[in-house]
N, CA, C and O atoms as a DFTB+ gen file, in Angstrom:
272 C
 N C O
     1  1      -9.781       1.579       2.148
     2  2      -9.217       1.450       0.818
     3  2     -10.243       0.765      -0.080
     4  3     -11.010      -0.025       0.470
     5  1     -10.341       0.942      -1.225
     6  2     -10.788       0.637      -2.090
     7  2     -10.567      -0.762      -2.800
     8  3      -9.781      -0.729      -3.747
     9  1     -11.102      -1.912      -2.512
    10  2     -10.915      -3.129      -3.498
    11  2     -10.700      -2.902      -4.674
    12  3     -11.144      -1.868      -5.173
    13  1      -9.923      -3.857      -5.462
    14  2     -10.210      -4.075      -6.726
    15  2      -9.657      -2.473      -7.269
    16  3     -10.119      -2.105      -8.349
    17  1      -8.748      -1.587      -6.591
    18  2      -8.637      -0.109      -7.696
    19  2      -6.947       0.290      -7.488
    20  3      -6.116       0.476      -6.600
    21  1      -7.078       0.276      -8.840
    22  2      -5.333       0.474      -9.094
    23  2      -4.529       1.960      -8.398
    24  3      -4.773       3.101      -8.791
    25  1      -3.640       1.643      -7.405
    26  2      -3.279       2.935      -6.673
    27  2      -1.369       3.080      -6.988
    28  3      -0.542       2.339      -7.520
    29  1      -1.321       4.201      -6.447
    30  2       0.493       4.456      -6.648
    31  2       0.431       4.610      -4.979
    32  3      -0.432       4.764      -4.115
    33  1       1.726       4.487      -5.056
    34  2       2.271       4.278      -3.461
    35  2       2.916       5.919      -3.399
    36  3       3.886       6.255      -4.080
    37  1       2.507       6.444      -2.869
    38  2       2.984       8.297      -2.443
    39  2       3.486       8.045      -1.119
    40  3       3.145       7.022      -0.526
    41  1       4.416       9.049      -0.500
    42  2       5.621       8.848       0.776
    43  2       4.162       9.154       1.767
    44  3       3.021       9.479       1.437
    45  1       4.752       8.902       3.022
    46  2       3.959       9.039       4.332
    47  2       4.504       8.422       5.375
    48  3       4.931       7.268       5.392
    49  1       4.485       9.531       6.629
    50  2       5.315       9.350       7.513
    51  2       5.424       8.076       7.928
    52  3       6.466       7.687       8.456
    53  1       4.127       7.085       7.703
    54  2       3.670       5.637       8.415
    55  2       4.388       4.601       7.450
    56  3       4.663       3.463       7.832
    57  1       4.636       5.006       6.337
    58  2       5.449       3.937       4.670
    59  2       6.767       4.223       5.713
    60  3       7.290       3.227       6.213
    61  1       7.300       5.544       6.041
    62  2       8.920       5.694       6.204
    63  2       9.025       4.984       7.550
    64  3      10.163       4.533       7.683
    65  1       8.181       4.708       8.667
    66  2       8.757       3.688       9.748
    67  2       8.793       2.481       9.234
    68  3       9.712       1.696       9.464
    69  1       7.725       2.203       8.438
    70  2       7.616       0.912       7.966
    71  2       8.901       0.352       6.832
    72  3       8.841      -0.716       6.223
    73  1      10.107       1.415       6.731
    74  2      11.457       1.609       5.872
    75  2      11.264       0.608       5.036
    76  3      11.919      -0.426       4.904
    77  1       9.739       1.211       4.129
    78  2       9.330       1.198       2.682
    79  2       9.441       1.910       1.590
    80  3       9.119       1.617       0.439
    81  1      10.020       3.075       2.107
    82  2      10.088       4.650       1.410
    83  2      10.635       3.889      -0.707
    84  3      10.809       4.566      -1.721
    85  1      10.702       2.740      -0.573
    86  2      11.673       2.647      -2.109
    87  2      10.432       2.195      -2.784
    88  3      10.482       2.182      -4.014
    89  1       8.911       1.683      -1.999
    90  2       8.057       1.625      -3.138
    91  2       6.950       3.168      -3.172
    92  3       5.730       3.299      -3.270
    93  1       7.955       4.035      -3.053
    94  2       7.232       5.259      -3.761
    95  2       7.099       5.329      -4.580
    96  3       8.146       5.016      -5.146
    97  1       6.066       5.691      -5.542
    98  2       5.692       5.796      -7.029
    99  2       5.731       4.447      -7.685
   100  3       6.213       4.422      -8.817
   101  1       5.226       3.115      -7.071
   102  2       5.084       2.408      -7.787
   103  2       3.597       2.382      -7.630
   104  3       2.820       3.018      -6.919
   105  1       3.396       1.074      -8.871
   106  2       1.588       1.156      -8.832
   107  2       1.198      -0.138      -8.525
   108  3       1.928      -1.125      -8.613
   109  1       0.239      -0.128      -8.226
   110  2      -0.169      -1.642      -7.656
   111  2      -1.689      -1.959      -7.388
   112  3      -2.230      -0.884      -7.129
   113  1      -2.596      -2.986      -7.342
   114  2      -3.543      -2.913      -7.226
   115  2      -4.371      -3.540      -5.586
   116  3      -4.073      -4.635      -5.110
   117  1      -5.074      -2.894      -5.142
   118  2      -5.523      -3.306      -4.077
   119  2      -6.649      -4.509      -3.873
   120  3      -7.810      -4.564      -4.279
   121  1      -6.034      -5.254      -3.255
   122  2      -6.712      -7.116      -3.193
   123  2      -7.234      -7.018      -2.215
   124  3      -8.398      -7.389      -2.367
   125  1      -6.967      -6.590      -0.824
   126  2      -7.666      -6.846       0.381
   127  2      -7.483      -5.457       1.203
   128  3      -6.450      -4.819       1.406
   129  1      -8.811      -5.197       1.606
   130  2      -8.826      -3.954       2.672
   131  2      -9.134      -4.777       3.859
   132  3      -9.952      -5.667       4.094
   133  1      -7.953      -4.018       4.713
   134  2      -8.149      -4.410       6.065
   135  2      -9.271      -3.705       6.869
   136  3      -9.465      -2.522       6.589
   137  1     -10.001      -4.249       7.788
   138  2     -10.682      -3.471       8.829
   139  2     -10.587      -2.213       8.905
   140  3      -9.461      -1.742       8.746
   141  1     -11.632      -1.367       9.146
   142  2     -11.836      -0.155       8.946
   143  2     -11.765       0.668      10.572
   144  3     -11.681       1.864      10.851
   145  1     -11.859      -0.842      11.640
   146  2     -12.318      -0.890      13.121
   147  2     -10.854      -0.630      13.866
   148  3     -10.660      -0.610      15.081
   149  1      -9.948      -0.451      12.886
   150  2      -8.498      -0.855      13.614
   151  2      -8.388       0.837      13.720
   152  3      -8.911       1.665      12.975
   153  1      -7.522       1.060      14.911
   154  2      -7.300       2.217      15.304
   155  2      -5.654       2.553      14.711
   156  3      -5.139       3.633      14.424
   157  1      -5.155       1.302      14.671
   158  2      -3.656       1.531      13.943
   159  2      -3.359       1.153      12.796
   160  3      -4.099       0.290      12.323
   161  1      -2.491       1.520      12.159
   162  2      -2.004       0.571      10.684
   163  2      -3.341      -0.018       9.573
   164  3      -3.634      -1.114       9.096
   165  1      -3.798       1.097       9.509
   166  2      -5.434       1.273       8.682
   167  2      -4.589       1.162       7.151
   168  3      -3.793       2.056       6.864
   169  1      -4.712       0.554       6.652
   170  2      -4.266       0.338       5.283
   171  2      -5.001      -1.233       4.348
   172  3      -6.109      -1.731       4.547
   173  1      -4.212      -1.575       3.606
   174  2      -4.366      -2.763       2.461
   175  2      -3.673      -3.458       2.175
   176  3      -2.498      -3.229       2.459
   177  1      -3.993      -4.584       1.516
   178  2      -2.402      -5.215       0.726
   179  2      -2.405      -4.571      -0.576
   180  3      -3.468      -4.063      -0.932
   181  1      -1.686      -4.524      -1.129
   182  2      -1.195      -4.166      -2.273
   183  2      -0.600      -4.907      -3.522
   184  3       0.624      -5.027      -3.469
   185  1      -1.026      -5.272      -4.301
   186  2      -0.339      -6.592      -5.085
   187  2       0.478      -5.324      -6.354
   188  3       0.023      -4.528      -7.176
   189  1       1.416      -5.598      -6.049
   190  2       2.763      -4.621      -7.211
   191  2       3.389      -5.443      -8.813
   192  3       3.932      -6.483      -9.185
   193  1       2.822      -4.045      -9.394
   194  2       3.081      -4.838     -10.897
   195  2       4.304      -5.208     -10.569
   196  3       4.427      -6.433     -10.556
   197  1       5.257      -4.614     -10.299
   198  2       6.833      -5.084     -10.125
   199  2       7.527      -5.570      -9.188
   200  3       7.673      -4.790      -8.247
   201  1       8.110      -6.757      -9.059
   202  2       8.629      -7.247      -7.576
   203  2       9.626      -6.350      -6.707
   204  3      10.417      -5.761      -7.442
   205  1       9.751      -6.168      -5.791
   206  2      10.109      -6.078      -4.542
   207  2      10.574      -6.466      -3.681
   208  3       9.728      -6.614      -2.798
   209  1      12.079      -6.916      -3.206
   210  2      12.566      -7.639      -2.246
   211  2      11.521      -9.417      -2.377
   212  3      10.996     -10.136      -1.527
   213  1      11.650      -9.493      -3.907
   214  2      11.121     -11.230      -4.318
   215  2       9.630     -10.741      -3.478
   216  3       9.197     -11.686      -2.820
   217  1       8.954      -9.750      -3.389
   218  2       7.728     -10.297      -3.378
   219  2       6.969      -9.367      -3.918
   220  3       7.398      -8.246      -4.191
   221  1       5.340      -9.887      -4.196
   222  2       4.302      -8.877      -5.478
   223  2       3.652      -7.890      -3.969
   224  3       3.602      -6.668      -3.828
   225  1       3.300      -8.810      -3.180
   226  2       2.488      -8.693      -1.878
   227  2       2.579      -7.772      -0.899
   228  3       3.226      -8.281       0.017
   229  1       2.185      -6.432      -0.574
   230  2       2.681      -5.662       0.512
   231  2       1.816      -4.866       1.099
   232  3       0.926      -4.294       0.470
   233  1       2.009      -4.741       2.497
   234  2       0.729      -4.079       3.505
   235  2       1.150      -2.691       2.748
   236  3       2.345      -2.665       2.451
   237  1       0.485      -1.668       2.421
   238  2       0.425      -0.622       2.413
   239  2      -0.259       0.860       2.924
   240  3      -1.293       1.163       2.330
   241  1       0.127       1.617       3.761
   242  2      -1.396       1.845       4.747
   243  2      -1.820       2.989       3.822
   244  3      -1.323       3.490       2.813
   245  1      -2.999       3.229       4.590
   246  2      -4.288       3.958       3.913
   247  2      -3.751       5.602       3.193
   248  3      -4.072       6.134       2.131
   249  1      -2.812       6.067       4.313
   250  2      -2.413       7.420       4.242
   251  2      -1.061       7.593       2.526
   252  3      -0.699       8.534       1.820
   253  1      -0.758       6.065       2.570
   254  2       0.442       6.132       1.039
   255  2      -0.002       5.879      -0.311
   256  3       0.639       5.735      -1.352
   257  1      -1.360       5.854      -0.044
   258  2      -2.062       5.259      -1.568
   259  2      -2.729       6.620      -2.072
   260  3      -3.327       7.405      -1.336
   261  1      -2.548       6.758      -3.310
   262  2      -3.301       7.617      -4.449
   263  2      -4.074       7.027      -5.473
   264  3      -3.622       6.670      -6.561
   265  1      -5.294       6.928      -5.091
   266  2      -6.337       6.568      -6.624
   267  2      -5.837       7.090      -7.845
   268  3      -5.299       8.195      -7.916
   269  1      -6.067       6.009      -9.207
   270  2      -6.095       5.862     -10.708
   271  2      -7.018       6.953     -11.180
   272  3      -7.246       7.091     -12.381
């Protein structure tokens, strides 16, 4: 993932186990990319213009994000 670049959250089979499916189509900007070395759960955090179950903060993996 891309530091620092504003993404929307698009569905993916890995968001729907993670029974995240409700921040589809929001936008948010990416603060921290995780390891690139990990064989599972390859994604970012996500900091969300709009809160969320009281928080900005959310793992989001690699496969639910769409570049600005």
């Amino acid at each position: 993932m891309k530091k620092n670049a504003y993404v929307t959250i698009i569905a993916s089979s890995e968001l729907s186990e993670m029974r995240l499916d409700e921040l589809v189509g929001r936008r948010g900007l990416v603060v921290e990319d995780l390891p690139q070395n990990r064989k599972k759960n390859r994604g970012g955090l996500v900091l969300l213009e709009e809160i969320y179950m009281d928080e900005f903060l959310w793992f989001i993996p690699e496969e639910s994000v769409s570049y600005e």
